[in-house]
ROVEXGU-683113 format. One record per residue: x, y, z of N, C-alpha, C, CB in turn; residue in one letter. Coordinates in nm, 4 decimals, decimal comma. Glycine has a CB too. Layout:
N
       nX       nY       nZ      caX      caY      caZ       cX       cY       cZ      cbX      cbY      cbZ residu
        X        Y        Z        X        Y        Z        X        Y        Z        X        Y        Z      A
...
***
This chain:
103
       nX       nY       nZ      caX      caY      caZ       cX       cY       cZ      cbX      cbY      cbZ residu
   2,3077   4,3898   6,3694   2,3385   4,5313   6,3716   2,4269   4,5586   6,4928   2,2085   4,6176   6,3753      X
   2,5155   4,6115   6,4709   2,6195   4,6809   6,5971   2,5245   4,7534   6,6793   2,7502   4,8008   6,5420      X
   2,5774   4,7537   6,8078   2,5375   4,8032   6,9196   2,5433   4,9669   6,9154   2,6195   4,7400   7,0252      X
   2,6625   5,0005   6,8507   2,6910   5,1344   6,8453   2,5675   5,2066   6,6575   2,9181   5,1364   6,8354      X
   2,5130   5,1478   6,6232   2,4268   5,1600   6,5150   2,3460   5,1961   6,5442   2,3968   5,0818   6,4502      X
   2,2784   5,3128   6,4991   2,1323   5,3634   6,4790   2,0247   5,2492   6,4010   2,1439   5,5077   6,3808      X
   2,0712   5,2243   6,2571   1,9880   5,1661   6,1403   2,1688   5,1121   6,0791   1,8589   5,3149   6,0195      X
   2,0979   5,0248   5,9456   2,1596   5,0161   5,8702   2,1041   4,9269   5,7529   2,2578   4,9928   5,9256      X
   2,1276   4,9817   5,6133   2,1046   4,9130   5,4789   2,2140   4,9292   5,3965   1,9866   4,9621   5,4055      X
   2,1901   4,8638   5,2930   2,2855   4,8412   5,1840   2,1939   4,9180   5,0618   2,3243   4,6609   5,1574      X
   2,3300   5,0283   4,9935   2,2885   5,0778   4,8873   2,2474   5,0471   4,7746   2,3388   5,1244   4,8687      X
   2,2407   5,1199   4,6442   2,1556   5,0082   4,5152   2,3052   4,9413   4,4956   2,0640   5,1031   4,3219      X
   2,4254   4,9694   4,5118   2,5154   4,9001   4,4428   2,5787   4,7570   4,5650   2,6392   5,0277   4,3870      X
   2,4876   4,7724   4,6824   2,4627   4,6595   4,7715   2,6167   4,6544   4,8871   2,4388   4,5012   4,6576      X
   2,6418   4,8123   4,8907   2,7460   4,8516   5,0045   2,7286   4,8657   5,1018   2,8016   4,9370   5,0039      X
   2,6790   4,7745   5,2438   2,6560   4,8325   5,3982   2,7085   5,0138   5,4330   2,7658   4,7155   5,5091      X
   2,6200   4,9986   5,4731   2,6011   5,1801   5,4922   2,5679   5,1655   5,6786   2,4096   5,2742   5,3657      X
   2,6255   5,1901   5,7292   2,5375   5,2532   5,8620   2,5150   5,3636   5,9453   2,5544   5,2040   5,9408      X
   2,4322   5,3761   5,9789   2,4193   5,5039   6,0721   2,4606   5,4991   6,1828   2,3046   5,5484   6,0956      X
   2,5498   5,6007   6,2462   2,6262   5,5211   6,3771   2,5055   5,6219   6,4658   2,8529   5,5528   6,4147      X
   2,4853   5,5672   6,6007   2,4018   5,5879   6,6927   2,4336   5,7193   6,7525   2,4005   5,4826   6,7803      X
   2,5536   5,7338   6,7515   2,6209   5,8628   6,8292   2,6012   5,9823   6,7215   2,8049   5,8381   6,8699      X
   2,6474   5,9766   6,6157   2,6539   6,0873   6,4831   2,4639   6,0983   6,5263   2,7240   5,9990   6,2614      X
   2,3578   5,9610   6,4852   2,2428   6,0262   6,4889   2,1907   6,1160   6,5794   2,1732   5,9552   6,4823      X
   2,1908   6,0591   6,6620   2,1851   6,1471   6,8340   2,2264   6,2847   6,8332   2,2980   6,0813   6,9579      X
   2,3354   6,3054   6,8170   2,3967   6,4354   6,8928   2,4840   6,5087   6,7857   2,4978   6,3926   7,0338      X
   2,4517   6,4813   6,6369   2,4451   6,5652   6,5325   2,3266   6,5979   6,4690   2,5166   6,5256   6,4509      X
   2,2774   6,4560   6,3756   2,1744   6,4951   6,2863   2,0212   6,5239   6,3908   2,1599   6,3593   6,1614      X
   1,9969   6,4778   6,4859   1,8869   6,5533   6,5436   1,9034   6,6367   6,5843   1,8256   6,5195   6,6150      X
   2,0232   6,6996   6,6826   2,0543   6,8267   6,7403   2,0191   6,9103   6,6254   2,2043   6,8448   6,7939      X
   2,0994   6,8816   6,4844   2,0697   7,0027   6,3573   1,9657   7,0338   6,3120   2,1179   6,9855   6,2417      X
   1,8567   6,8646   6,3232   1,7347   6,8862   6,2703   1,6972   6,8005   6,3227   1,7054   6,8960   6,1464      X
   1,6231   6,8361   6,4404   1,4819   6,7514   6,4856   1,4252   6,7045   6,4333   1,3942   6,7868   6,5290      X
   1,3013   6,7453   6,3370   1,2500   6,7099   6,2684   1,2381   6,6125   6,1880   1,2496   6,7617   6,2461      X
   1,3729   6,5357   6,2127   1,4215   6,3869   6,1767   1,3634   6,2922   6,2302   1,5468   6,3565   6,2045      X
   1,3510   6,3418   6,3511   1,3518   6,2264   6,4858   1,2555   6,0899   6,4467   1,2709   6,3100   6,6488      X
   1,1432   6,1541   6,3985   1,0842   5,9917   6,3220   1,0723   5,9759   6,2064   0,9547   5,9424   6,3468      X
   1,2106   6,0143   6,1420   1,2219   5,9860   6,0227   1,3128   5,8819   5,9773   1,2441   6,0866   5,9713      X
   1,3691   5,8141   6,0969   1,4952   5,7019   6,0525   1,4922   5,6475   5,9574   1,5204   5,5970   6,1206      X
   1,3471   5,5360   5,9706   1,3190   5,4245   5,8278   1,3442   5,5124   5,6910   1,1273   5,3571   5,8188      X
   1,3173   5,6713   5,6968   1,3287   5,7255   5,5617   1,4636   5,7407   5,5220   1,2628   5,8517   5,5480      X
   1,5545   5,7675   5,6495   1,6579   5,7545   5,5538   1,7624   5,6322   5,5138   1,7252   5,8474   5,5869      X
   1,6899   5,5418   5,6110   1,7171   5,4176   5,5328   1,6911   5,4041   5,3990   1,6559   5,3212   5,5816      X
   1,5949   5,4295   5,3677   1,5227   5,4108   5,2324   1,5782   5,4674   5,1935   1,4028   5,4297   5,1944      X
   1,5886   5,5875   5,1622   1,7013   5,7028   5,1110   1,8499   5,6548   5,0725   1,7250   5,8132   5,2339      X
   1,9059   5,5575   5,1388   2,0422   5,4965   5,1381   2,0297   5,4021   5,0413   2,0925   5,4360   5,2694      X
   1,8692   5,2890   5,0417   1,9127   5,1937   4,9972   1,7888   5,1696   4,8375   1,9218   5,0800   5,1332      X
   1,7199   5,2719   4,8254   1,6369   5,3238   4,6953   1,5940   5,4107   4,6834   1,5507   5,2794   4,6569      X
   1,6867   5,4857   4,6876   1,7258   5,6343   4,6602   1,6644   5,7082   4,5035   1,9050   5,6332   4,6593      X
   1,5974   5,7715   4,4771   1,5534   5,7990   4,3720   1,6767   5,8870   4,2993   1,4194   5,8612   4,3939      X
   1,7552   5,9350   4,3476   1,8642   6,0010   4,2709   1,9804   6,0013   4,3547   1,8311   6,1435   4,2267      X
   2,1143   5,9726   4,2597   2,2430   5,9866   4,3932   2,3507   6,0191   4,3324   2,2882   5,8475   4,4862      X
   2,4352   6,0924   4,3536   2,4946   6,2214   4,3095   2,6268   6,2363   4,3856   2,3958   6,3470   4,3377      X
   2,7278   6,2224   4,3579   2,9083   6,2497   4,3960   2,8837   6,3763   4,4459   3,0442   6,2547   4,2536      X
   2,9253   6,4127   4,6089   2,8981   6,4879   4,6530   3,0010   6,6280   4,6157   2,8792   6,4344   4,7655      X
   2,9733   6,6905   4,5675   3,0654   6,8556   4,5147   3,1973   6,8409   4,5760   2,9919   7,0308   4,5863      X
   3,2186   6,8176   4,7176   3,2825   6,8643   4,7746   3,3771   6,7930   4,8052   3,2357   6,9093   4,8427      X
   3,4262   6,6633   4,8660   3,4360   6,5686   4,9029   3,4267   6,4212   4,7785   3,3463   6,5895   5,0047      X
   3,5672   6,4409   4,7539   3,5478   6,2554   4,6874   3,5554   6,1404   4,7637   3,6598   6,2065   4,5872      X
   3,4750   6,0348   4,7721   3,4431   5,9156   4,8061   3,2933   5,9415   4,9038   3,5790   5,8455   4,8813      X
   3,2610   6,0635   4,8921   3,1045   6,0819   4,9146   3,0331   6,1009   4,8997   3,0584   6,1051   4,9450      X
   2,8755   6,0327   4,8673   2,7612   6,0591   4,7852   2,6753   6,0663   4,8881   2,7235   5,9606   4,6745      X
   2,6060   6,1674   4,7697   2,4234   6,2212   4,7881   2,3306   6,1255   4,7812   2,3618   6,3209   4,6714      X
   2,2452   6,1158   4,8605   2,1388   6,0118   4,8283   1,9874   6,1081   4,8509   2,1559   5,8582   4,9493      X
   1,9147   6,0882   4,7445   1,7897   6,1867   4,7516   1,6534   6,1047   4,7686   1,7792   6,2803   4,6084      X
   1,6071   6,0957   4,8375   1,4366   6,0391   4,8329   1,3531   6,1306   4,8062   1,3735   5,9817   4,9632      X
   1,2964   6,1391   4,7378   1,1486   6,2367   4,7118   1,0288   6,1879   4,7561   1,1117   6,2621   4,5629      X
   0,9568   6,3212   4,8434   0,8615   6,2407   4,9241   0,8597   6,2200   5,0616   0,8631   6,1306   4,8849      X
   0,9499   6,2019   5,0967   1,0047   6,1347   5,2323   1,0268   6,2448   5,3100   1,1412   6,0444   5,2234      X
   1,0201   6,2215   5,4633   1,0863   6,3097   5,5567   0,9950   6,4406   5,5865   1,2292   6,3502   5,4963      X
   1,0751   6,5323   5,6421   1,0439   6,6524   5,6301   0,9902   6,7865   5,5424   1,1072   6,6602   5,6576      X
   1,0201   6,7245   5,4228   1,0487   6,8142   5,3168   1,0510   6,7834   5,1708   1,1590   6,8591   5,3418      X
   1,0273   6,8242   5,0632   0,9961   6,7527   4,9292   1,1079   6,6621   4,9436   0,9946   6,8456   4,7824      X
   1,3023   6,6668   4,9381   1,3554   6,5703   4,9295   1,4366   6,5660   5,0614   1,4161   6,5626   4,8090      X
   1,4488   6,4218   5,1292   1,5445   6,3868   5,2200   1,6792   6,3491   5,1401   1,4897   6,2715   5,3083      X
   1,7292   6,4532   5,1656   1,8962   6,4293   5,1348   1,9632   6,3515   5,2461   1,9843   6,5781   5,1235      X
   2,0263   6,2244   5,2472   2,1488   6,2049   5,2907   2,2815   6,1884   5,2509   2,1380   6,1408   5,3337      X
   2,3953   6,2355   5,2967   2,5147   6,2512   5,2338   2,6064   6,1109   5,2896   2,5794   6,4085   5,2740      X
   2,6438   6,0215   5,2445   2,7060   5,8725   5,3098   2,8458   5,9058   5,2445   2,6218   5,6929   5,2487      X
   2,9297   5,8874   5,3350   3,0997   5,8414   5,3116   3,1305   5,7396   5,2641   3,1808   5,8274   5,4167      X
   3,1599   5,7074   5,1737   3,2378   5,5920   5,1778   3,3987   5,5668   5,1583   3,1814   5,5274   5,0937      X
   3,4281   5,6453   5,2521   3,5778   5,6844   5,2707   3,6542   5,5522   5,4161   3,5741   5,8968   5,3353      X
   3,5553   5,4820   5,4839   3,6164   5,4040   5,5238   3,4598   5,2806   5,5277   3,7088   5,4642   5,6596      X
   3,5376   5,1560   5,6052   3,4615   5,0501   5,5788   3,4048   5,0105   5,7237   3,5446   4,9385   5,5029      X
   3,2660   4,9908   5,7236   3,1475   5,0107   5,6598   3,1525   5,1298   5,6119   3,0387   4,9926   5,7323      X
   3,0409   5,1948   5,4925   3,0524   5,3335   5,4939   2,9326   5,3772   5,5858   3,0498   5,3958   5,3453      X
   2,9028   5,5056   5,5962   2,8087   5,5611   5,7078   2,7636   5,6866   5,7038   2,8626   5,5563   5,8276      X
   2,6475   5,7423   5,7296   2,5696   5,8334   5,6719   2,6622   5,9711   5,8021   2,3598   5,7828   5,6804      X
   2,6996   6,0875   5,7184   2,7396   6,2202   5,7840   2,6696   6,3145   5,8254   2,8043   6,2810   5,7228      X
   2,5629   6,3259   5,7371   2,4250   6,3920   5,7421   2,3365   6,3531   5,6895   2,4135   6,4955   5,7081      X
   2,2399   6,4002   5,7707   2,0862   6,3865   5,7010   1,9978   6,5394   5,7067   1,9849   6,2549   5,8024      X
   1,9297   6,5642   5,6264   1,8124   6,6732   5,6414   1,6968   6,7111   5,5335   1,8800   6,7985   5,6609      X
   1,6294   6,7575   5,5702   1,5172   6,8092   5,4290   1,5839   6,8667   5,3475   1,3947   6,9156   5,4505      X
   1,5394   6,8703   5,2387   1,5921   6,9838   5,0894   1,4278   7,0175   5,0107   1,7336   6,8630   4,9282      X
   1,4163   7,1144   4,9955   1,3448   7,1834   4,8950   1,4027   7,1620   4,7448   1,3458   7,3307   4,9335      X
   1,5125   7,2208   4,7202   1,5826   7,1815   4,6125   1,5619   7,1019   4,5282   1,6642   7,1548   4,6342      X
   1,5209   7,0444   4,4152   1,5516   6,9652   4,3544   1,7088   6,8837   4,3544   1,5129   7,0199   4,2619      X
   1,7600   6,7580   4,3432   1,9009   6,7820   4,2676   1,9357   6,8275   4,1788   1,9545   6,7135   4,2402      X
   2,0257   6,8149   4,1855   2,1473   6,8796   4,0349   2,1225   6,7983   3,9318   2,3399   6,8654   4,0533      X
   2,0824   6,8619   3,8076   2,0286   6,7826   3,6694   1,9140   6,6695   3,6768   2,1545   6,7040   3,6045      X
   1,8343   6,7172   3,8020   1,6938   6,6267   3,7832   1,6184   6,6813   3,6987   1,6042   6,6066   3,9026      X
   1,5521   6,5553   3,5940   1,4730   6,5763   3,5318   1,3330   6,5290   3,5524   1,5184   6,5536   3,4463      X
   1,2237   6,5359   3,5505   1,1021   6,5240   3,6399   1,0358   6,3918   3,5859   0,9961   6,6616   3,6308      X
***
């Protein structure tokens, strides 16, 4: 694992994903604390993800949903894969269901 890395796994389609140490730090906890001992989840979240979803906004970036996990019914993380390695942009709880989950 890089020095500059928080975590890192490979998605279901077996793409290194990492979390860079700096983004975790002094974005996704500043936004949401409540993360803080949630790393391993969103590993899991990256790499058996119960649902994952082309993010609305942004092409070459997906949703990754764990149910269960984290803070909140689902830990959403949103991963780029707009350059190489790809690497998680955000993380946080969702209430929400996803888009076209079926139960």
């Amino acid at each position: 694992m890089a020095d500059d890395s928080a975590g890192q796994a490979k998605d279901p389609r077996g793409v290194r994903v990492v979390v860079p140490a700096a983004l975790w730090q002094d974005k996704i906890l500043r936004d949401h604390p409540e993360l803080a001992s949630h790393l391993a989840d969103v590993l899991r979240a990256i790499a058996e993800p119960d649902r994952v979803l082309p993010d609305p906004v942004y092409e070459g970036r997906r949703r990754h949903y764990l149910r269960g996990a984290g803070p909140s019914r689902w830990l959403l993380v949103v991963v780029s894969y707009e350059q190489e390695p790809a690497r998680v942009i955000s993380a946080f709880g969702n209430r929400k269901d996803p888009r076209s989950w079926s139960k």
